[in-house]
N, C-alpha and C positions, 0 to 999 in steps of 0.2 A: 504494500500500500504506500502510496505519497502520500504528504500533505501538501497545499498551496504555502505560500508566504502569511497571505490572507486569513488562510483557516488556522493553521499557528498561530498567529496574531489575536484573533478573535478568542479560540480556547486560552489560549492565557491569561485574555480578560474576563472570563469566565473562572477560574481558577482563582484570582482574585476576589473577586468579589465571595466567591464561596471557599474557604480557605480551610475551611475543617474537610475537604474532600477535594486533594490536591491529586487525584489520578486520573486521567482522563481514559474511557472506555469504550473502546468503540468496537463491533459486532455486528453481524450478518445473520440473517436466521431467516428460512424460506414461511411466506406467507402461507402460499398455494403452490403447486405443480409451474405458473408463471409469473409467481410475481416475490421479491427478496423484500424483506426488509430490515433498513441497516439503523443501528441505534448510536446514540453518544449518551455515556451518563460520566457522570462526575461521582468518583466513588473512594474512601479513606485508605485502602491499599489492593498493592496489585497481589492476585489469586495466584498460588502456586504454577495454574496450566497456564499461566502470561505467558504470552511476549511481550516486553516490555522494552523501550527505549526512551531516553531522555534527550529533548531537543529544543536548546537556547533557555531550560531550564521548565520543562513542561512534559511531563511522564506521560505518556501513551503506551495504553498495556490492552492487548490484544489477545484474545481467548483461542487456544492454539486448535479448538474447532473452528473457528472465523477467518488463522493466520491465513492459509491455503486459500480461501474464499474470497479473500481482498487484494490476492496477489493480481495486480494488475490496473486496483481498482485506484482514481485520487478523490482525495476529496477537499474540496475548494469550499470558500464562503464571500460572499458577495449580496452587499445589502441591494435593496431590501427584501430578497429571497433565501438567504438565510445558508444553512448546510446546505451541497449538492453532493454525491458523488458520481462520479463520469469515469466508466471502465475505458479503458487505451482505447481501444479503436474507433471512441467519441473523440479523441483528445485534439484533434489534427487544427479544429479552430479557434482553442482554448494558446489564449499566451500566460501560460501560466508559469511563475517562479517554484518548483518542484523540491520536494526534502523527502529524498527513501526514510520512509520507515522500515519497513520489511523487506 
């Protein structure tokens, strides 16, 4: 998984504001047979099955059923629509500033 410059920026200020729950969470889990749905929570430490990395000082920990599932996947934020994520093969019109997480 990426993240944008953007969406780093944003969780951080998110993190702030909520300070008792400095982990940032993010997961994948199938709706239906065609539709995913991907979650962000804000939660007080990372779960032994993380994966976890720390980037400009903002922990993102990734549940290692979800790791696989996000490989590929960024996720960007841009007001006023909030989180997006957009797998690679969306990417080509997106100028986006890129951080490997996984």
């Amino acid at each position: 998984m990426k993240l944008t410059r953007s969406a780093v920026e944003h969780l951080k200020t998110l993190v702030r504001d909520h300070p008792e729950d400095p982990i940032v969470r993010v997961q994948v889990k199938d709706v239906d047979d065609q539709r995913l749905a991907f979650s962000i929570t804000l939660e007080h430490q990372v779960q032994s099955d993380d994966k976890a990395r720390t980037i400009d000082g903002l922990t993102v920990a990734i549940p290692s059923a979800s790791a696989i599932r996000l490989d590929g996947i960024t996720m960007d934020y841009q007001e006023p629509d909030g989180f997006k994520f957009h797998h690679s093969d969306h990417q080509d019109d997106l100028r986006l500033d890129f951080i490997n997480l996984i």
